[in-house]
C-alpha positions as CSV (number, residue, x, y, z in Angstrom):
1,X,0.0,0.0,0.0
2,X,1.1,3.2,-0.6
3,X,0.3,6.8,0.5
4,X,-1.5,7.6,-2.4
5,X,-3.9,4.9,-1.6
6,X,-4.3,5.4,2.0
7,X,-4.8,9.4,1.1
8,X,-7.8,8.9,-1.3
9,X,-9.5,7.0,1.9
10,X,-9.3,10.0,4.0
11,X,-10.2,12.2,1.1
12,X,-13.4,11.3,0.4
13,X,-15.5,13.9,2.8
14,X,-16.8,15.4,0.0
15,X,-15.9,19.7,0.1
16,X,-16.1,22.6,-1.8
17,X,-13.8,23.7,-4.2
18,X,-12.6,27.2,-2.7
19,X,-9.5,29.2,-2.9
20,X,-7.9,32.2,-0.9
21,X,-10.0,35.5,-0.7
22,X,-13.0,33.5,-0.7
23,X,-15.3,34.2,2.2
24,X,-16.3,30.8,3.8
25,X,-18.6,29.3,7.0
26,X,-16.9,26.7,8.6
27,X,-19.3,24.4,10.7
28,X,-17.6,22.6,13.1
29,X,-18.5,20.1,16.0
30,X,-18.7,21.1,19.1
31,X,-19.5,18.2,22.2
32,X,-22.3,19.0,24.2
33,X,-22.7,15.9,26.0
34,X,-22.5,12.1,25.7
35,X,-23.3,11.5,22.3
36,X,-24.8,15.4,21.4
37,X,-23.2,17.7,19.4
38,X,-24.2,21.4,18.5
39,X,-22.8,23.0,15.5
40,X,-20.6,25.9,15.6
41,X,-20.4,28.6,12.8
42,X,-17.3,30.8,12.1
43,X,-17.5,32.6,8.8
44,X,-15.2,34.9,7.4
45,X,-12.0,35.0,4.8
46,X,-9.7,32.7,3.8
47,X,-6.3,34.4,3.8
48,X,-4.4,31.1,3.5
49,X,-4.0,27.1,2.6
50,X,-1.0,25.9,3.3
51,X,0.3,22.2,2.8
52,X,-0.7,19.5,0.1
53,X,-3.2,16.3,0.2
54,X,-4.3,14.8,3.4
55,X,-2.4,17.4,5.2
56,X,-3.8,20.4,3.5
57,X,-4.9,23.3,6.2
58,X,-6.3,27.1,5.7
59,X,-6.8,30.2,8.0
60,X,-10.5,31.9,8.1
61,X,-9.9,35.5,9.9
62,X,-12.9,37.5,10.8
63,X,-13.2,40.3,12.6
64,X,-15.6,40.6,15.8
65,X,-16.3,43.4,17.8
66,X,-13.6,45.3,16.6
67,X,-11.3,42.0,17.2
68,X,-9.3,40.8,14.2
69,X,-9.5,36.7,14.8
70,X,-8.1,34.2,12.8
71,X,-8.5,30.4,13.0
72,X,-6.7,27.6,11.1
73,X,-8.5,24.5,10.2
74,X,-7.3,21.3,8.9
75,X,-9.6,20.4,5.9
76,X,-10.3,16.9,6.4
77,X,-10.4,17.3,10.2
78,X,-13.1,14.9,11.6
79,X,-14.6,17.9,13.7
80,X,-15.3,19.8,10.8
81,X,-19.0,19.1,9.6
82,X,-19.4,21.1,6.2
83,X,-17.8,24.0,4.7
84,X,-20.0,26.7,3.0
85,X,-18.9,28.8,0.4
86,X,-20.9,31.9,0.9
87,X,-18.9,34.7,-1.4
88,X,-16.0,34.0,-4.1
89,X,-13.3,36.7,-4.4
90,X,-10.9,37.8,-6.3
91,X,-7.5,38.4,-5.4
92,X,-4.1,38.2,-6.8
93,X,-1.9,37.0,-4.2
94,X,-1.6,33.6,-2.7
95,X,-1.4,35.2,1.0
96,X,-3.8,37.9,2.2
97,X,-1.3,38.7,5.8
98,X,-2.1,42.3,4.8
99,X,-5.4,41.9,6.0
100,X,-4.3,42.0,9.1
101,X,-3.2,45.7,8.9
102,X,-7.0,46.8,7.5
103,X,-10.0,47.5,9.8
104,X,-13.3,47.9,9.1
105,X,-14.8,47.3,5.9
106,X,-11.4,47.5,4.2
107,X,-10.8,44.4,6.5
108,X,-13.5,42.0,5.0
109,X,-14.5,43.8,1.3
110,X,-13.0,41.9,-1.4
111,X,-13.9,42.2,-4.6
112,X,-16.0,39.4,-5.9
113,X,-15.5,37.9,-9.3
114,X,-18.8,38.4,-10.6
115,X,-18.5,42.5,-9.8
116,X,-14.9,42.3,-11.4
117,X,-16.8,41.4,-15.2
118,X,-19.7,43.6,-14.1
């Protein structure tokens, strides 16, 4: 067996095709009790994916209450329940850090690709 083969099994959660500077909602599980579990929203930008395969992660910052906060997720992380794409942007860099600089809407506005043809 190879790793190629033993990646494909982990791999088949099935996700959506999203890239960096696309604004996302991440659902993840959260334990509640025995055998409950409550879902957890956290929506903002991706500014990041980092690694390859199975052991591919991205970064989500939002910012709340004035609070810049950022969050890095494993993609095929058990705990992670569905990933919505809710807005798809377009950007030219492979790393949005400079977001981190920006506040308010200059923080969170990225210019989608449908209002770029427009």
């Amino acid at each position: 067996m190879d790793i190629k083969t033993i990646e494909a099994g982990f791999t088949k959660k099935e996700m959506p095709q999203f890239n960096v500077g696309d604004t996302v909602k991440v659902l993840t599980k959260i334990p509640e009790g025995v055998d409950k579990f409550r879902l957890h929203p956290f929506e903002g930008v991706v500014i990041a994916k980092n690694g390859s395969g199975i052991k591919l992660n991205f970064t989500v910052r939002k910012v709340s209450f004035g609070e810049g906060i950022e969050r890095v997720f494993p993609l095929y992380s058990p705990s992670i329940e569905r990933i919505e794409l809710i807005r798809s942007g377009k950007v030219k860099r492979a790393k949005l850090y400079y977001l981190r600089s920006k506040i308010g809407k200059h923080a969170t506005k990225i210019e989608s690709k449908e209002e770029k043809a427009n």
